[in-house]
C-alpha positions as CSV (number, residue, x, y, z in Angstrom):
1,X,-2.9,-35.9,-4.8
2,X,-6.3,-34.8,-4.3
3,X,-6.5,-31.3,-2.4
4,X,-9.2,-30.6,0.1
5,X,-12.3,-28.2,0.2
6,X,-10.2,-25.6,2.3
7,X,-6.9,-25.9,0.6
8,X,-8.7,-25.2,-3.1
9,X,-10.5,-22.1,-1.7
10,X,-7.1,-20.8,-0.1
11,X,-4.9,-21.8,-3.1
12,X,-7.7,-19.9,-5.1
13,X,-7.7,-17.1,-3.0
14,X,-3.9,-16.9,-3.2
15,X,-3.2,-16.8,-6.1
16,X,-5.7,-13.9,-7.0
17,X,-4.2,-12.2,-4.0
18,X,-0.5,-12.0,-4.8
19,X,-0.9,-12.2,-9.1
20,X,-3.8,-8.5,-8.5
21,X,-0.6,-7.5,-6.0
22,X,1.9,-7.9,-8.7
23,X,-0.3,-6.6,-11.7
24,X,-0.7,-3.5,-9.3
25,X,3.1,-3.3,-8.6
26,X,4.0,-3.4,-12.2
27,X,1.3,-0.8,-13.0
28,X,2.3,1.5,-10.7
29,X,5.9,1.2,-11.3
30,X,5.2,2.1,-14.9
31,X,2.6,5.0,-14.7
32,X,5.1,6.8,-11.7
33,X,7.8,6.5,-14.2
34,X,6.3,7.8,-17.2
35,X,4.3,10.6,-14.8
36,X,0.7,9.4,-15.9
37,X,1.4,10.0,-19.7
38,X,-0.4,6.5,-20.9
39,X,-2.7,6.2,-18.1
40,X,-6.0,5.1,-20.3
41,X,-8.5,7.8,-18.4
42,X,-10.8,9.3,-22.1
43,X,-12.8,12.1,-19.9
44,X,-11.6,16.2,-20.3
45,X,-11.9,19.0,-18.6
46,X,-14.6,19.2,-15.1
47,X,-15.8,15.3,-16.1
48,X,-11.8,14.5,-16.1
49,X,-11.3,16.4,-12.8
50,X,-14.4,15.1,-10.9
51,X,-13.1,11.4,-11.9
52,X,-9.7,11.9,-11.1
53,X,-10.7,13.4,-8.1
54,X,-12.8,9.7,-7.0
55,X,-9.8,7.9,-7.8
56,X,-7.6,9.8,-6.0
57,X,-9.7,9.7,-2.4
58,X,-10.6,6.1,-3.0
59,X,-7.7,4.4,-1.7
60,X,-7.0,6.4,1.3
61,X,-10.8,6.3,2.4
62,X,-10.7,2.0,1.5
63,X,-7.4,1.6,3.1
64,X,-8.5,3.2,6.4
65,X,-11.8,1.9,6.5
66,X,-11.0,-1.8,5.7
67,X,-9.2,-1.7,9.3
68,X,-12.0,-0.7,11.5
69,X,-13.9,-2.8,12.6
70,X,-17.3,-2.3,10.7
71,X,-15.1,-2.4,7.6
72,X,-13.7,-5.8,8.5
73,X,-17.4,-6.8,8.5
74,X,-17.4,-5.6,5.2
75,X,-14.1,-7.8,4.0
76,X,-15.7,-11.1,5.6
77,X,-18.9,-10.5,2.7
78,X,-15.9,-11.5,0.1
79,X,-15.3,-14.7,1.5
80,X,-16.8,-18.0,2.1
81,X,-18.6,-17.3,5.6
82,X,-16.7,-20.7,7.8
83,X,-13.0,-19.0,6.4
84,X,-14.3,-15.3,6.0
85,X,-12.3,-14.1,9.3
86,X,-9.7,-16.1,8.7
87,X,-9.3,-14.4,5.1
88,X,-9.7,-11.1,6.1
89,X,-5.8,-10.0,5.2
90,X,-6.0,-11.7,2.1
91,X,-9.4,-9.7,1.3
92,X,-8.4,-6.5,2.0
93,X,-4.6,-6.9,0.4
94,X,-6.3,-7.5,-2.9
95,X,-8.8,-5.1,-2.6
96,X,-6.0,-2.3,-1.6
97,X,-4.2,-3.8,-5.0
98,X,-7.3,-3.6,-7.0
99,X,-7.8,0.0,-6.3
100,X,-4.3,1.3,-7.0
101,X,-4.7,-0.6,-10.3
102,X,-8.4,2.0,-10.9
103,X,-6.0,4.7,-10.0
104,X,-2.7,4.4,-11.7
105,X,-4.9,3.0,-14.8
106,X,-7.6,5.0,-15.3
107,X,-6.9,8.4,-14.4
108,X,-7.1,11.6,-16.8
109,X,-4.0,12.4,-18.2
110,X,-3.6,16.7,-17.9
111,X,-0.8,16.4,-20.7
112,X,1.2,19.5,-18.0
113,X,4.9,18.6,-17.1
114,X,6.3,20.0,-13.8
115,X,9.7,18.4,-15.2
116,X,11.1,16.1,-17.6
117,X,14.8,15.0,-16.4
118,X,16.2,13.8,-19.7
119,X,18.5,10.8,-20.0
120,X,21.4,10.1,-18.8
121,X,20.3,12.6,-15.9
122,X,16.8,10.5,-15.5
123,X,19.0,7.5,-14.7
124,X,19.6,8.9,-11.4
125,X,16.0,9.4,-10.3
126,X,15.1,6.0,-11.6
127,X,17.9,4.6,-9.1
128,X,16.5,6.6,-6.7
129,X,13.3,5.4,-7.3
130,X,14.2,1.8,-7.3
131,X,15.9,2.9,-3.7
132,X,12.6,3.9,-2.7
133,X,11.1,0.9,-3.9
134,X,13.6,-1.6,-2.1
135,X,13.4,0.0,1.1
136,X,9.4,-0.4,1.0
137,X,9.7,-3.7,0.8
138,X,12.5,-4.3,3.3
139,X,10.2,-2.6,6.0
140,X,7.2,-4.2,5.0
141,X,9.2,-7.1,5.3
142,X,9.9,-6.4,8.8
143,X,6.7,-5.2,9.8
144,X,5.8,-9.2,9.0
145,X,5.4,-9.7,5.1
146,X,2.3,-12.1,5.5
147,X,-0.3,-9.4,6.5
148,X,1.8,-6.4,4.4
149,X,1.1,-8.8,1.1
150,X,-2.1,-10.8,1.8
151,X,-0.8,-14.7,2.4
152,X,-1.3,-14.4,6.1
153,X,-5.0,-15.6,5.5
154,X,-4.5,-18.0,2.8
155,X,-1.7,-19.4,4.5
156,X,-3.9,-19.8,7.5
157,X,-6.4,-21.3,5.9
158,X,-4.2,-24.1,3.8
159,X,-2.6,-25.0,6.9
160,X,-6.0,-25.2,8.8
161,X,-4.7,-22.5,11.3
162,X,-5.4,-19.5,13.1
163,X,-3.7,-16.3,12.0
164,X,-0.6,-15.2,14.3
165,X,-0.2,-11.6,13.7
166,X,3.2,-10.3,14.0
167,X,4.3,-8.6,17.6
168,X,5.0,-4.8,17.3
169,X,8.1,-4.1,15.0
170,X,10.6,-2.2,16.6
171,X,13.9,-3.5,15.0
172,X,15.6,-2.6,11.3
173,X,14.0,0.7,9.2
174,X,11.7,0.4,12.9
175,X,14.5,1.6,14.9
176,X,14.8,4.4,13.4
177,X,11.8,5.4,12.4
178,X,8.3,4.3,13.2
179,X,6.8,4.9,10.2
180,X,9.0,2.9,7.2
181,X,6.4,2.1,5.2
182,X,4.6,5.3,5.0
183,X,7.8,7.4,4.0
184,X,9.1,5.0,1.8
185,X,5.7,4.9,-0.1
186,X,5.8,8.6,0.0
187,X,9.3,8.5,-1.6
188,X,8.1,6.3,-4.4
189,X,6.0,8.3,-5.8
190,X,8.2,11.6,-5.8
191,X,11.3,9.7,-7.5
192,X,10.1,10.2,-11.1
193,X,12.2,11.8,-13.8
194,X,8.4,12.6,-15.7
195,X,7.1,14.9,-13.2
196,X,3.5,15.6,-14.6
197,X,0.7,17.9,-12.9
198,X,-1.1,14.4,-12.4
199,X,1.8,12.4,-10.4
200,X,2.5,16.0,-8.1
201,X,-1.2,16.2,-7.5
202,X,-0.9,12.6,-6.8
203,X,2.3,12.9,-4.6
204,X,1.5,15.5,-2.7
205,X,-2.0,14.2,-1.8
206,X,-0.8,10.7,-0.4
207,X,2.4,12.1,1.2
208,X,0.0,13.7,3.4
209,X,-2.0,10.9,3.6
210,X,1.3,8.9,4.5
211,X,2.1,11.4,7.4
212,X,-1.8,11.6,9.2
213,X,-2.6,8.3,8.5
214,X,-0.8,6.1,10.4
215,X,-1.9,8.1,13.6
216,X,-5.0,6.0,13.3
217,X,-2.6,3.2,13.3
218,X,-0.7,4.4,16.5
219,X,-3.9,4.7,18.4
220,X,-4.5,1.1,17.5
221,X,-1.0,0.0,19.3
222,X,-1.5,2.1,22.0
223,X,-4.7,0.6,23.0
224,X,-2.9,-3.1,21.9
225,X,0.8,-2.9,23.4
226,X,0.5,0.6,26.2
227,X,3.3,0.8,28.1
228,X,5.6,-0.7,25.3
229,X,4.2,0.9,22.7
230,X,4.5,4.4,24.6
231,X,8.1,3.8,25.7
232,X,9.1,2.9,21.7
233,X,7.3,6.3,20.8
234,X,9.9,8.2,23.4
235,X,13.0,6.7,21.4
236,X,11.7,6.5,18.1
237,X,10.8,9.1,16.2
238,X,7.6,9.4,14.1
239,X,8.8,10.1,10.5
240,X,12.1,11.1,9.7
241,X,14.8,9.7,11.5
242,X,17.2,12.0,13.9
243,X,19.9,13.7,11.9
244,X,22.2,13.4,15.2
């Protein structure tokens, strides 16, 4: 079977899409783990901050950017210009990938431990971390995997489509919280049993990331959804669920 123009360029973009996506899982897995300890960064001292310092305010600035709209224009520039809105998600899921990868690779190792849980104690925190990791990808899941991953656009273009976005979520980790994703990323990267300088610094600088961030997001459903959006906000809370 001979496949056409279209289905070669979104197999092609596919498969670069979800194997970056799994390189980057894997890599971050790893580094959050072993709390930055083989990360490959070779600069010291003000040249190791300054660097580490890029890295860190790289994804946050990309990952915010790459949804308005002048940085959508900026994702269409990656792809072939008749499928380039079409490909947007699948653009901007491997970019997102690509620059955890810069950050979890290639930062500057400080060498300073906050803590070091030793085994079997560390077995614990890895559970916890794999917790953290499971319940990221359940509410990704249910915030509509296609976008959260990338394969929305590829998808769309294969099947000679246009993209259906998901509706709002509102049911599973989304009925109890609005903001799933962002906590469970948050909780991620604080479940490591190597608690280095570099991982807290890293921590701590994306769980507030985690918490502001997604009001961009909220003003983007209120404008989309309104009314519905607005009565989910009364019922839901924003972060942490209600103890009672």
């Amino acid at each position: 079977m001979v496949l056409s123009g279209n289905k070669l360029i979104a197999l092609f973009y596919g498969l670069l899409c979800h194997g970056i996506f799994l390189v980057a899982g894997a890599v971050m897995f790893f580094t959050i783990l072993t709390g930055f300890q083989f990360s490959v960064g070779p600069f010291e001292g003000f040249g190791a901050v300054a660097i580490n310092l890029l890295l860190l305010i790289q994804f946050p600035i990309g990952h915010s950017f790459f949804l308005s709209n002048r940085g959508m224009k900026v994702l269409e520039i990656f792809a072939p210009k008749s499928y380039a809105k079409t490909l947007r998600t699948t653009v901007y899921a491997t970019i997102a990938s690509i620059q955890l990868i810069l950050l979890f690779t290639f930062w500057n190792f400080s060498g300073v431990f906050i803590w070091q849980i030793e085994t079997p104690a560390s077995i614990s925190i890895i559970i916890l971390n794999l917790l953290s990791w499971a319940l990221l990808s359940i509410s990704s899941i249910q915030a509509g995997y296609k976008v959260q991953t990338g394969s929305l656009g590829w998808t769309s273009v294969y099947q000679e489509k246009t993209p259906v976005f998901p509706d709002m979520p509102t049911r599973g980790l989304f009925s109890i919280i609005r903001q799933p994703i962002y906590l469970s990323f948050s909780l991620v990267l604080w479940t490591s049993p190597s608690m280095s300088l570099d991982l807290f610094t890293v921590a701590l600088s994306y769980s507030l990331y985690c918490y502001f961030g997604p009001l961009l997001k909220e003003k983007r459903f209120q404008k989309i959804y309104g009314k519905r959006f607005s009565n989910y906000k009364k019922k839901v809370p924003y972060f942490m669920p209600y103890i009672f």
